[in-house]
C-alpha positions as a printed NumPy array, in Angstrom:
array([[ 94.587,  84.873,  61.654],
       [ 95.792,  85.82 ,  65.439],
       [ 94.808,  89.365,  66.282],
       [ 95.745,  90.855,  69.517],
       [ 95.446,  94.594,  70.67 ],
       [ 97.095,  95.467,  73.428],
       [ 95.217,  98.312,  75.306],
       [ 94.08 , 100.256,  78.554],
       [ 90.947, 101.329,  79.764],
       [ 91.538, 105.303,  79.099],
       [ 93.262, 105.236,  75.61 ],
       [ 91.313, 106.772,  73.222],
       [ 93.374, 105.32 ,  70.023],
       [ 92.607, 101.835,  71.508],
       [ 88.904, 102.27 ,  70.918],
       [ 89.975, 103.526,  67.37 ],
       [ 91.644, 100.602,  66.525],
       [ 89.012,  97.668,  68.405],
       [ 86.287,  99.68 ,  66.238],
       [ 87.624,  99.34 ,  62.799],
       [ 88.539,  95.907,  63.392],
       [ 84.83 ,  95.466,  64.623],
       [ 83.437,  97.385,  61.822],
       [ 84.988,  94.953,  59.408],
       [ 84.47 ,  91.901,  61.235],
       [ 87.862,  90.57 ,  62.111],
       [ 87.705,  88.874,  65.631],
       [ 90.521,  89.848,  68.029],
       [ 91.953,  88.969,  71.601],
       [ 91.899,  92.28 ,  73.826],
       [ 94.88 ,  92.683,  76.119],
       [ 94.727,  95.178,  79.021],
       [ 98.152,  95.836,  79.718],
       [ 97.139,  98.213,  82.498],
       [ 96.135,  94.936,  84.375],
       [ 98.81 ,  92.426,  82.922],
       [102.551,  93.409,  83.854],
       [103.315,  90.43 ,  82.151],
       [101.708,  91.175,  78.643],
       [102.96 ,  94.945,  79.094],
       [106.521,  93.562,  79.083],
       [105.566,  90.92 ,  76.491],
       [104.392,  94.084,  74.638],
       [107.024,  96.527,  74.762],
       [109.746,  93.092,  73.951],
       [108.061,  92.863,  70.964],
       [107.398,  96.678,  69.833],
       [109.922,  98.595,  71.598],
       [107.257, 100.774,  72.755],
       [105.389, 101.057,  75.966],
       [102.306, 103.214,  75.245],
       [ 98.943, 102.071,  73.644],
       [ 97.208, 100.461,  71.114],
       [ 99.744,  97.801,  69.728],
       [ 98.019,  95.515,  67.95 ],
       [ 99.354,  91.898,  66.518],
       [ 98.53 ,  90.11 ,  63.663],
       [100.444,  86.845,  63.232],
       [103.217,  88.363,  64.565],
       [103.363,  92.025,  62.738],
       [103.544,  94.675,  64.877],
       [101.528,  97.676,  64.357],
       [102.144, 100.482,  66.708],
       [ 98.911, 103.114,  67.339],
       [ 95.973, 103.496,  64.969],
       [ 98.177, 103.021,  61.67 ],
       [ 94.665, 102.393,  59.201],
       [ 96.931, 102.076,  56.351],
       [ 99.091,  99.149,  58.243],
       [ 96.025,  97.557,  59.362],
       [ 94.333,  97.632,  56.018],
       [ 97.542,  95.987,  54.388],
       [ 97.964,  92.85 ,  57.388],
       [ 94.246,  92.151,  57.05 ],
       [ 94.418,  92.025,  53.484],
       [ 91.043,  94.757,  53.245]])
């Protein structure tokens, strides 16, 4: 499975998301879009949002700290 969560340093919902996919083991690629102009764009192409945590799981899109979305992707 490819996991990536697109966050910045500040975002509270970021840590949200990084520690329920830490609390149930699923590895995942961080991506500071704060630092990356080119993921941020990559980002917002791909969710039509620019604000923090969007997270991608072989290619689904979930937008903030959506448990329920999360839960369903990662088949938990």
């Amino acid at each position: 499975m490819d996991i990536k969560v697109c966050t910045t340093p500040v975002c509270p919902y970021c840590v949200l998301v990084k520690n329920f996919l830490k609390q149930n083991g699923v590895a995942f690629r961080e991506i500071d879009v704060s630092k990356d102009k080119t993921r941020a764009a990559e980002m917002i192409r791909k969710s039509g949002q620019d604000g923090v945590p969007v997270t991608e799981i072989d290619g689904n899109i979930v937008i903030g700290y959506d448990v329920k979305k999360l839960k369903e992707l990662l088949r938990l």
